[in-house]
VMD Tcl script that builds the backbone (N, CA, C; Angstrom):
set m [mol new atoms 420]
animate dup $m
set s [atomselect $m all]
$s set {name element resname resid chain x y z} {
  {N N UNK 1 A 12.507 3.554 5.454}
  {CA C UNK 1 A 11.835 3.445 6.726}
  {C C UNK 1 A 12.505 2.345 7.542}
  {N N UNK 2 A 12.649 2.540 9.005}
  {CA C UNK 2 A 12.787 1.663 9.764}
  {C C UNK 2 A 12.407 0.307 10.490}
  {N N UNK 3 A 12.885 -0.474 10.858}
  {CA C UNK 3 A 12.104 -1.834 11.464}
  {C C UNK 3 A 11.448 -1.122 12.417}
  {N N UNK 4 A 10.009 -1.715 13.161}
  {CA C UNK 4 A 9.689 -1.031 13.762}
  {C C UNK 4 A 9.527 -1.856 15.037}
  {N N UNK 5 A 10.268 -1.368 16.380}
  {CA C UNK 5 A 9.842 -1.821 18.010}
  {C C UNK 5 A 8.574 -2.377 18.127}
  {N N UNK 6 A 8.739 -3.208 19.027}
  {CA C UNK 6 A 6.983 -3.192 19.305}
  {C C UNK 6 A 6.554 -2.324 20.669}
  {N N UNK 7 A 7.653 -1.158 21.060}
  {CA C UNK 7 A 7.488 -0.085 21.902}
  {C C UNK 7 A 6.851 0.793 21.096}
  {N N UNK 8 A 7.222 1.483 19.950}
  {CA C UNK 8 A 7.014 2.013 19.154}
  {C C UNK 8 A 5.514 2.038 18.268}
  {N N UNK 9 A 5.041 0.558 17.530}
  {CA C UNK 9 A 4.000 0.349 17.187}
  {C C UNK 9 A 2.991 0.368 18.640}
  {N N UNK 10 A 3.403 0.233 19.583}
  {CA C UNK 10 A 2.183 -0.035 20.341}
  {C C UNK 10 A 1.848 1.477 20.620}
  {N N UNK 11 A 3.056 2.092 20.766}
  {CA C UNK 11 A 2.660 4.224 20.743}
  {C C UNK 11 A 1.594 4.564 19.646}
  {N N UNK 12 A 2.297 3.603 18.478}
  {CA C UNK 12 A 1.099 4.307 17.307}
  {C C UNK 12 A 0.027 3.811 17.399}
  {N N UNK 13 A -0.238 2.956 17.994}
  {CA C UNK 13 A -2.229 2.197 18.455}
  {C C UNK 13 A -2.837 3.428 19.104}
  {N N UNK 14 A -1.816 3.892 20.093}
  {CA C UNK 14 A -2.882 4.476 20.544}
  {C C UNK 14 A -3.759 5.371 19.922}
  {N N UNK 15 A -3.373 5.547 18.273}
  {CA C UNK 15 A -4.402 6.693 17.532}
  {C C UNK 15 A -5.646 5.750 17.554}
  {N N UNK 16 A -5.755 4.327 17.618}
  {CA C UNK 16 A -6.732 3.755 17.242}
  {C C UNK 16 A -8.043 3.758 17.949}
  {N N UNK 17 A -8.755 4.349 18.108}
  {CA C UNK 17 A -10.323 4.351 18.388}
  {C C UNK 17 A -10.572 2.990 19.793}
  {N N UNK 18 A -10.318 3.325 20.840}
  {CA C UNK 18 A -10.899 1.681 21.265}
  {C C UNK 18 A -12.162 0.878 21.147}
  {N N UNK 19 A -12.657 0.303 19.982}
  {CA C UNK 19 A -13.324 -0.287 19.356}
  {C C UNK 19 A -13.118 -1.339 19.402}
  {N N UNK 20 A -14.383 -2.276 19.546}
  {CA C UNK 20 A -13.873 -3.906 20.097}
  {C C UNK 20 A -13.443 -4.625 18.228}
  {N N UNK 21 A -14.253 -4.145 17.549}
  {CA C UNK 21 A -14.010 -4.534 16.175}
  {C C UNK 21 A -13.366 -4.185 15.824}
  {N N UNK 22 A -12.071 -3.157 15.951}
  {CA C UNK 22 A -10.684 -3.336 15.571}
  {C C UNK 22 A -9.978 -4.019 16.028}
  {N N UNK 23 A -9.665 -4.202 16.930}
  {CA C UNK 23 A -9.566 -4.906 17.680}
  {C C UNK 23 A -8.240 -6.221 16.692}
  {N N UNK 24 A -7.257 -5.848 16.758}
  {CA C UNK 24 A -6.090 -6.700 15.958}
  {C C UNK 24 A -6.469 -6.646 14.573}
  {N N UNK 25 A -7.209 -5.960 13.508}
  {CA C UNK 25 A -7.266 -5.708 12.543}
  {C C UNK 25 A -6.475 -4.514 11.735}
  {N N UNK 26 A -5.846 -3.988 12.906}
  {CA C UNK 26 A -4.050 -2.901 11.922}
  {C C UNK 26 A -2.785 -4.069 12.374}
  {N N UNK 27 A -2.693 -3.573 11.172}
  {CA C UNK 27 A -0.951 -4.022 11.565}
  {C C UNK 27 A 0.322 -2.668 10.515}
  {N N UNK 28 A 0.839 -2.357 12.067}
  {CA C UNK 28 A 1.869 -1.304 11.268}
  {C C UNK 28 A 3.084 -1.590 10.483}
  {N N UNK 29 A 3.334 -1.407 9.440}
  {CA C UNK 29 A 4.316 -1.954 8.601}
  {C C UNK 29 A 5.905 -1.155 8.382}
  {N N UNK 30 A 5.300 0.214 8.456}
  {CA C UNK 30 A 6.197 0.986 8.439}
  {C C UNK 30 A 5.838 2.127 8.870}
  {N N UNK 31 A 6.962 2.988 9.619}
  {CA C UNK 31 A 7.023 4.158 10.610}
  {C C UNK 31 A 7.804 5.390 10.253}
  {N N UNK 32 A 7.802 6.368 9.835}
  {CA C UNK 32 A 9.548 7.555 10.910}
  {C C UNK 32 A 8.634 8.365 11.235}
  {N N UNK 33 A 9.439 9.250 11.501}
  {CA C UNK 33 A 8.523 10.752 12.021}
  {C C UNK 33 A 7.601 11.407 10.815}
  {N N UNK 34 A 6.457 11.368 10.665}
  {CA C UNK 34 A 5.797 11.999 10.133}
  {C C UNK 34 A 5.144 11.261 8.505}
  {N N UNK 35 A 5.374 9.833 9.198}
  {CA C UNK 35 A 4.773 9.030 7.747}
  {C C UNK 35 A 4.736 7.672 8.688}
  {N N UNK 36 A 3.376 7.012 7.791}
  {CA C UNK 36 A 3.220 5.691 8.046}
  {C C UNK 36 A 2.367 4.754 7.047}
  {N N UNK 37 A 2.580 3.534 7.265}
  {CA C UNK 37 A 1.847 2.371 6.435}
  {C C UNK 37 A 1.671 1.443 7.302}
  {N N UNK 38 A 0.143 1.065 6.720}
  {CA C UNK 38 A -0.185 0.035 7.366}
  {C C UNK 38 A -1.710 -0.694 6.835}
  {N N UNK 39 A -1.770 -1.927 7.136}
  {CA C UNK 39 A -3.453 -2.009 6.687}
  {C C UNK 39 A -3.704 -2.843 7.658}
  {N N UNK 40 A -4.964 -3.174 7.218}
  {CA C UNK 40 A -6.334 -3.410 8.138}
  {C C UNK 40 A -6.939 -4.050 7.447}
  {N N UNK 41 A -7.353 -5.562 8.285}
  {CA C UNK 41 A -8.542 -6.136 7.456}
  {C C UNK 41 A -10.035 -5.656 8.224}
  {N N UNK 42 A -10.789 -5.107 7.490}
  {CA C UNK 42 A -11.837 -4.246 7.563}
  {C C UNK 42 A -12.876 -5.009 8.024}
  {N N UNK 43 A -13.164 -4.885 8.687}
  {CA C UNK 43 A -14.407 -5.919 9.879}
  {C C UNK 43 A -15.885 -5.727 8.938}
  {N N UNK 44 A -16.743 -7.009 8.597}
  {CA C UNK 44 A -17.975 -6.741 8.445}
  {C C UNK 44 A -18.796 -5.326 9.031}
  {N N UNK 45 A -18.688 -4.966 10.261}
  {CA C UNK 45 A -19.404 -3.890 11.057}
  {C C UNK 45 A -19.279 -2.839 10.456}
  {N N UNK 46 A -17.992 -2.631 9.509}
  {CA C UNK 46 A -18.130 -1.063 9.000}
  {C C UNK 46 A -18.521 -1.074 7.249}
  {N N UNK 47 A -19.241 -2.180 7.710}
  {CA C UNK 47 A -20.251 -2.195 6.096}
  {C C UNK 47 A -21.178 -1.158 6.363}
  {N N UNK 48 A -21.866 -0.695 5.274}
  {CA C UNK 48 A -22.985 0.041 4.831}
  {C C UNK 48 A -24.176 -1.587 4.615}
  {N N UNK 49 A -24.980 -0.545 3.903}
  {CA C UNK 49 A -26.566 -1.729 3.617}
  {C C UNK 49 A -26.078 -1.990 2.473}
  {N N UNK 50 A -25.339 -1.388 1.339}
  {CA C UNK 50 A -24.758 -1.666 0.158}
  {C C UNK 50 A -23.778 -2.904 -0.055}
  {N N UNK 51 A -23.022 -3.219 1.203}
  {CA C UNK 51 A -22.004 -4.156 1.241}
  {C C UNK 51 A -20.928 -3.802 1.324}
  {N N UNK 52 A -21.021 -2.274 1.231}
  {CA C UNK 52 A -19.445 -1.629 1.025}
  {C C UNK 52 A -19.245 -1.081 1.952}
  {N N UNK 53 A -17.462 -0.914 2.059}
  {CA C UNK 53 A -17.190 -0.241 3.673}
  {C C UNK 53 A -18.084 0.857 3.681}
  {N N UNK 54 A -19.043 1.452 4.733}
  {CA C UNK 54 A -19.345 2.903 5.133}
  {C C UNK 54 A -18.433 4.031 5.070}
  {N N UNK 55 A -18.587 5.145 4.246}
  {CA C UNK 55 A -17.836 6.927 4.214}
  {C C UNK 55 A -17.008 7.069 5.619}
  {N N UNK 56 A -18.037 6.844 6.524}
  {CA C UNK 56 A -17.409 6.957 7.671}
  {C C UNK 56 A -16.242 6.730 8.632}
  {N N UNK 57 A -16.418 5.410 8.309}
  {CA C UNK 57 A -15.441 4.151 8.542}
  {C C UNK 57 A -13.800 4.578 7.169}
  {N N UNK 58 A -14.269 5.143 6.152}
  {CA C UNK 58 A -13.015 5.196 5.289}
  {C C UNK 58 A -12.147 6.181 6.442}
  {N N UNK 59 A -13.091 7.140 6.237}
  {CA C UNK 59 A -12.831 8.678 7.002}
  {C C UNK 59 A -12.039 8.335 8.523}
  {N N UNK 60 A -12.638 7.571 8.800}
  {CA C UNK 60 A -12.090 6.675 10.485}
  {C C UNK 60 A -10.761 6.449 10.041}
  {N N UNK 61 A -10.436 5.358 9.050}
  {CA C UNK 61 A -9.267 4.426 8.355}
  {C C UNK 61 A -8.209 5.644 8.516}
  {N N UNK 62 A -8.707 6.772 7.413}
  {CA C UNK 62 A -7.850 7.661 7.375}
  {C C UNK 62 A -7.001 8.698 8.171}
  {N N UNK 63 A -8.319 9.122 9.388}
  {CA C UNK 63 A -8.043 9.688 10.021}
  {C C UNK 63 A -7.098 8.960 11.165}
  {N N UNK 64 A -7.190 7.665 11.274}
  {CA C UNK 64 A -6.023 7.133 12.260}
  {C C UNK 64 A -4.515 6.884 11.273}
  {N N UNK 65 A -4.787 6.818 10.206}
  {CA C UNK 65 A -2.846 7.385 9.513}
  {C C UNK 65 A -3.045 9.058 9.800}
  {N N UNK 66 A -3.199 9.763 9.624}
  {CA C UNK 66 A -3.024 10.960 9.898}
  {C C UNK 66 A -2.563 11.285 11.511}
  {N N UNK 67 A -3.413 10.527 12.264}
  {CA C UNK 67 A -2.269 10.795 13.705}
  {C C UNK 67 A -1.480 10.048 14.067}
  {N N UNK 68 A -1.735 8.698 13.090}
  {CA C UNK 68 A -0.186 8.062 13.778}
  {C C UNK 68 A 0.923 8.660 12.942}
  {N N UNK 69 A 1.282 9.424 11.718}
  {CA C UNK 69 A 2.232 9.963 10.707}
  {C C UNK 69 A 2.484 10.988 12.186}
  {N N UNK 70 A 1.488 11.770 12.333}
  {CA C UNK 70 A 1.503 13.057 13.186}
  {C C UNK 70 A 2.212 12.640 14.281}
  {N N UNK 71 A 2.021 11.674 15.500}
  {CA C UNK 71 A 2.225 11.456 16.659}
  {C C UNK 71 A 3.895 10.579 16.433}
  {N N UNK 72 A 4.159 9.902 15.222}
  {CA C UNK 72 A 5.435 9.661 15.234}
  {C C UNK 72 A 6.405 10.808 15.143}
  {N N UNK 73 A 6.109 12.125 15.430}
  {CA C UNK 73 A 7.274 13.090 15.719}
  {C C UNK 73 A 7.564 13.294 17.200}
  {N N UNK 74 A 6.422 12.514 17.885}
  {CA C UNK 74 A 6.256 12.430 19.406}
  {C C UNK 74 A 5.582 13.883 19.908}
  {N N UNK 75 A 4.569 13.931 19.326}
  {CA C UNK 75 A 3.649 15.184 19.588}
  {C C UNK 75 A 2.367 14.679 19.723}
  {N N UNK 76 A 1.379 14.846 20.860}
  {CA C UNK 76 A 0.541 14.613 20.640}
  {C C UNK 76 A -0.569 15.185 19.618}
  {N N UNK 77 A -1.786 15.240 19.306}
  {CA C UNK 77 A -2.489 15.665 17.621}
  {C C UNK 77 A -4.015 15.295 17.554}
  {N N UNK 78 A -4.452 16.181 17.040}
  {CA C UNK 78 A -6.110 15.969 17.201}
  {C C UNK 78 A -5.970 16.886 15.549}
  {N N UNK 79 A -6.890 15.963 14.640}
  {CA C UNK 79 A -7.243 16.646 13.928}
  {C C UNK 79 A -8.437 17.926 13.606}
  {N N UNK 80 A -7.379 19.181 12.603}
  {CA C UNK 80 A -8.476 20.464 12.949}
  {C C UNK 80 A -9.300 20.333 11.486}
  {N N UNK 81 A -8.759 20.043 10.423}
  {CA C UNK 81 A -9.596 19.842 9.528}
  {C C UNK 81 A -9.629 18.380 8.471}
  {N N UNK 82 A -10.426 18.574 7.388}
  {CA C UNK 82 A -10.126 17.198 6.128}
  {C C UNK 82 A -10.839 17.320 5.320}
  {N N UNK 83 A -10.081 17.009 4.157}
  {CA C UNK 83 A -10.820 17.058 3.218}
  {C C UNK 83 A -10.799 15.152 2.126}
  {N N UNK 84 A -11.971 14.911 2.044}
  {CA C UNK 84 A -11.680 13.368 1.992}
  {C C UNK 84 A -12.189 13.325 0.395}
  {N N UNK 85 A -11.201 12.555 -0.269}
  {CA C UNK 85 A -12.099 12.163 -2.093}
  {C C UNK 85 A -12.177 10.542 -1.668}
  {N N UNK 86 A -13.853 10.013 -2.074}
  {CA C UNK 86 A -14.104 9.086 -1.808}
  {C C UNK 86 A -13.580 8.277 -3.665}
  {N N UNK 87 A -13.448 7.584 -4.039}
  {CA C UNK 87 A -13.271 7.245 -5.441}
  {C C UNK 87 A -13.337 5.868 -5.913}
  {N N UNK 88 A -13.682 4.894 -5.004}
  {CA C UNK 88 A -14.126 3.737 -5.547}
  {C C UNK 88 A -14.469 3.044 -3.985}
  {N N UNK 89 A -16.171 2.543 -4.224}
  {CA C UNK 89 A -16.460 2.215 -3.414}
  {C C UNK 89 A -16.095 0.285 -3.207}
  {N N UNK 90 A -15.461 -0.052 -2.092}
  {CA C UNK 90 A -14.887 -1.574 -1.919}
  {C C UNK 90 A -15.836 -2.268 -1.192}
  {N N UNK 91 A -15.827 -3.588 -0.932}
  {CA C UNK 91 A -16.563 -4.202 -0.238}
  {C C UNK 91 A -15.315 -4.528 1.366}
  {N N UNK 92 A -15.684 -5.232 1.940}
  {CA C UNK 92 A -14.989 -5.848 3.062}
  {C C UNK 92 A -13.575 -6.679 2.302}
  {N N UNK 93 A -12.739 -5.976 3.047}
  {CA C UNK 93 A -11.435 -6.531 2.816}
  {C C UNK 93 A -10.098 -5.977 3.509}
  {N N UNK 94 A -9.038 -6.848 3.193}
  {CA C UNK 94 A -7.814 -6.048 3.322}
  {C C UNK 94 A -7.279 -4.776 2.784}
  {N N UNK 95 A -7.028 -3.400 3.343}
  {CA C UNK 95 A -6.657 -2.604 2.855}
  {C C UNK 95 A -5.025 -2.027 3.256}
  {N N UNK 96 A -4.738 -1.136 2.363}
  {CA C UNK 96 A -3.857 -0.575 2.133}
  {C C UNK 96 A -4.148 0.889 2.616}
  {N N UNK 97 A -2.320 1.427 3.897}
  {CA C UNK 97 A -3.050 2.657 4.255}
  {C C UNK 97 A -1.591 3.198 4.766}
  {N N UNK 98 A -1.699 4.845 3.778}
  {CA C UNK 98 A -0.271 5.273 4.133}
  {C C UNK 98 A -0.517 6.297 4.252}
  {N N UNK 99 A 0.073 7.576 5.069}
  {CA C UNK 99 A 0.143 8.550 4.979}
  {C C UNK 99 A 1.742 9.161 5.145}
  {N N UNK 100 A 1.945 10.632 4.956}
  {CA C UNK 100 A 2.996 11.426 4.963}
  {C C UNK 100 A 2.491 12.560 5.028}
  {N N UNK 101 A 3.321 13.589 5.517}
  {CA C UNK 101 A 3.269 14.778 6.202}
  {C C UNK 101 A 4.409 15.371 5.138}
  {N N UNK 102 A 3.625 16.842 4.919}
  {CA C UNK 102 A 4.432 17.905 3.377}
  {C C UNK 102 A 4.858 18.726 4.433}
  {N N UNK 103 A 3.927 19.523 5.416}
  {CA C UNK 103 A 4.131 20.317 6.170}
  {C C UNK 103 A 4.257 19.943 7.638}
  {N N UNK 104 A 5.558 20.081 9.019}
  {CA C UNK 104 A 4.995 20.375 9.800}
  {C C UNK 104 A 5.791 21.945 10.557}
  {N N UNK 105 A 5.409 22.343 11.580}
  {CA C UNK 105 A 5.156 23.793 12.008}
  {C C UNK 105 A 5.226 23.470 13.762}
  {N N UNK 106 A 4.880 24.708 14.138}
  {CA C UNK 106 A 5.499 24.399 15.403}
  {C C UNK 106 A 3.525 24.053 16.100}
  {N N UNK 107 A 2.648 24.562 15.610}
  {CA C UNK 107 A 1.472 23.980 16.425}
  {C C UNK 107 A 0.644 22.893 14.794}
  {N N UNK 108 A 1.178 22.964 13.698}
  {CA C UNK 108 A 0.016 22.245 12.752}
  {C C UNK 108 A 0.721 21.394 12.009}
  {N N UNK 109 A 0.582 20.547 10.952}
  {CA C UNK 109 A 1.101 19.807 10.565}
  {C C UNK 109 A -0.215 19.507 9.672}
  {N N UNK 110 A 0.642 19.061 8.030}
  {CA C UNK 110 A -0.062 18.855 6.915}
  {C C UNK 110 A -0.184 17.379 6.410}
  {N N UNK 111 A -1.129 16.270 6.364}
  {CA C UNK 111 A -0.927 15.200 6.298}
  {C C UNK 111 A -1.702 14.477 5.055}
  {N N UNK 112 A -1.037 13.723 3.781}
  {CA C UNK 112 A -2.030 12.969 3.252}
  {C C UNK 112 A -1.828 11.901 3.377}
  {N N UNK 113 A -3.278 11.087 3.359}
  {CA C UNK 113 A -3.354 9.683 3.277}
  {C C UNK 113 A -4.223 9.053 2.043}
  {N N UNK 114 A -3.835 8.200 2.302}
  {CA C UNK 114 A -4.555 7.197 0.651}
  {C C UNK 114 A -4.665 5.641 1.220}
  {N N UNK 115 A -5.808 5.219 0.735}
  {CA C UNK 115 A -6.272 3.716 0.968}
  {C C UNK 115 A -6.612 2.756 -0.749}
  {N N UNK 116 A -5.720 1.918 -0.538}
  {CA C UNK 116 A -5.568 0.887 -1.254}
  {C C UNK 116 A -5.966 0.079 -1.600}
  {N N UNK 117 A -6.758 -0.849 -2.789}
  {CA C UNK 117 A -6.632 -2.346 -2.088}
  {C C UNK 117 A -5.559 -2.820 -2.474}
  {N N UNK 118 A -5.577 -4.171 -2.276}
  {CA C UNK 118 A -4.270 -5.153 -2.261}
  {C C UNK 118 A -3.582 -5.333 -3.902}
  {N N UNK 119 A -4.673 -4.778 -4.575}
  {CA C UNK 119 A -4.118 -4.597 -5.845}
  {C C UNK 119 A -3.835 -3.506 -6.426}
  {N N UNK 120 A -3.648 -2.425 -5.653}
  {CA C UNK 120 A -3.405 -1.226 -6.180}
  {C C UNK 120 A -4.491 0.148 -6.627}
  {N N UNK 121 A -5.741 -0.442 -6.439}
  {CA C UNK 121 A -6.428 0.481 -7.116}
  {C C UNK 121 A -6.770 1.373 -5.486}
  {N N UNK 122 A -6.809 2.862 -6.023}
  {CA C UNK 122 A -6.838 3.678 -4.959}
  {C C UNK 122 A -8.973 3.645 -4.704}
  {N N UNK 123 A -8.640 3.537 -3.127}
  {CA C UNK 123 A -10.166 3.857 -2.537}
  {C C UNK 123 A -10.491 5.226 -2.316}
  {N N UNK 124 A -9.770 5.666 -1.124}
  {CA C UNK 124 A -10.156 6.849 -0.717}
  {C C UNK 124 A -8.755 7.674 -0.507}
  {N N UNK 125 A -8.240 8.948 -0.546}
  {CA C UNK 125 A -7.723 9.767 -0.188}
  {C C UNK 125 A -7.922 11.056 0.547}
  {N N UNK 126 A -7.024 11.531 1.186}
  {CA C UNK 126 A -7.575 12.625 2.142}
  {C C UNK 126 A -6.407 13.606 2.393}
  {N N UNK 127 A -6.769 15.059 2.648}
  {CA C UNK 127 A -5.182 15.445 3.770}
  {C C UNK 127 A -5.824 16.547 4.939}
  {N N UNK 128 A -5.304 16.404 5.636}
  {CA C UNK 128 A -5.707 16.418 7.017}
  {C C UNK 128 A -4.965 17.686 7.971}
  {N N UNK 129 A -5.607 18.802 8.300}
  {CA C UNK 129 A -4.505 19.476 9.320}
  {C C UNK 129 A -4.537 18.940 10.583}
  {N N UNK 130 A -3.357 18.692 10.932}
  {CA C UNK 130 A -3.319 18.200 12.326}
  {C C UNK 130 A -3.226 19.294 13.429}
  {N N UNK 131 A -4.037 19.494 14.101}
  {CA C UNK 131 A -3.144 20.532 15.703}
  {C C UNK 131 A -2.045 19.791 16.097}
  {N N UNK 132 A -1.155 20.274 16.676}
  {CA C UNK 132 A -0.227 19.745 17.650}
  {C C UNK 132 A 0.220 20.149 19.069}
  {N N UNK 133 A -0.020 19.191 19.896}
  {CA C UNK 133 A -0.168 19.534 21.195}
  {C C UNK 133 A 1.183 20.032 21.788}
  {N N UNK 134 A 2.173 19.373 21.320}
  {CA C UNK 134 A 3.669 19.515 21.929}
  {C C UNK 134 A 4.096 17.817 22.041}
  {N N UNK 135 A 5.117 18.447 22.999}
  {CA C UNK 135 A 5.705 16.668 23.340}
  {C C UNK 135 A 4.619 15.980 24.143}
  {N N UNK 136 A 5.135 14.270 23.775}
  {CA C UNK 136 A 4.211 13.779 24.442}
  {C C UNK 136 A 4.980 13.409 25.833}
  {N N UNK 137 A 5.951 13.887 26.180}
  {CA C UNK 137 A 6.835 13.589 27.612}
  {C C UNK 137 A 5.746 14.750 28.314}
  {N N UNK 138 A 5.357 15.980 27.778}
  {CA C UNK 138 A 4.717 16.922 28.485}
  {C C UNK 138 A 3.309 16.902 28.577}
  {N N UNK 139 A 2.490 15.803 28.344}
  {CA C UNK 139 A 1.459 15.751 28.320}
  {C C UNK 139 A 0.678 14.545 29.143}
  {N N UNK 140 A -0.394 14.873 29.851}
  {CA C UNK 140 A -0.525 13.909 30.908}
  {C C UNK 140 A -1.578 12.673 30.614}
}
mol reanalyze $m
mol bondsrecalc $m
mol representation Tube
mol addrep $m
């Protein structure tokens, strides 16, 4: 993978939700077309009553590697489906978050992602069909 611009990383924010509590909590590590890494220190807010991040919030995590992997081919992307394995529930912390693309096609694209913690043990995984809009030079 490549060093990455900060032209470039700031393209891949835009998968990010504008949420004031993300809000400088990604940082992208690595980029090419159709894969990415990166983590996030996980804000109190997307706790549950349990203490642990909320399903939701994983599903969120995930679903923004899935369009930034997607949107680094320079296509815009809305996800059409997912299927998510939740597998160890974490509390608030730094995570780990990569995805890659097996398939892409001229309108879909096949994406998995996986969340980490800092020590390796896997949280959540997912893979994701992406739509694809086309270029993003053609899109307004």
């Amino acid at each position: 993978m490549t060093e990455l611009s900060q032209e470039v990383t700031k393209e891949l924010m835009r998968n990010v939700p504008p949420l004031p509590d993300l809000e400088g909590c990604i940082e992208i590590h690595t980029s090419e077309p159709g894969s990415v890494g990166y983590t996030i220190d996980v804000p109190e807010s997307l706790s549950n009553y349990r203490g642990t991040i909320h399903g939701g919030a994983i599903s969120l995590i995930l679903e923004i590697a899935a369009g930034m992997a997607t949107y680094a081919y320079g296509v815009g992307n809305v996800a059409l489906t997912s299927a998510t394995n939740f597998i160890r529930a974490v509390g608030v912390q730094r995570l780990n978050v990569s995805a890659s693309t097996s398939h892409k096609g001229r309108s879909t694209a096949v994406v998995h992602c996986s969340i980490e913690t800092e020590e390796g043990k896997i949280v959540a995984e997912a893979t994701y069909t992406m739509f694809l809009f086309g270029p993003l030079e053609q899109q307004s």
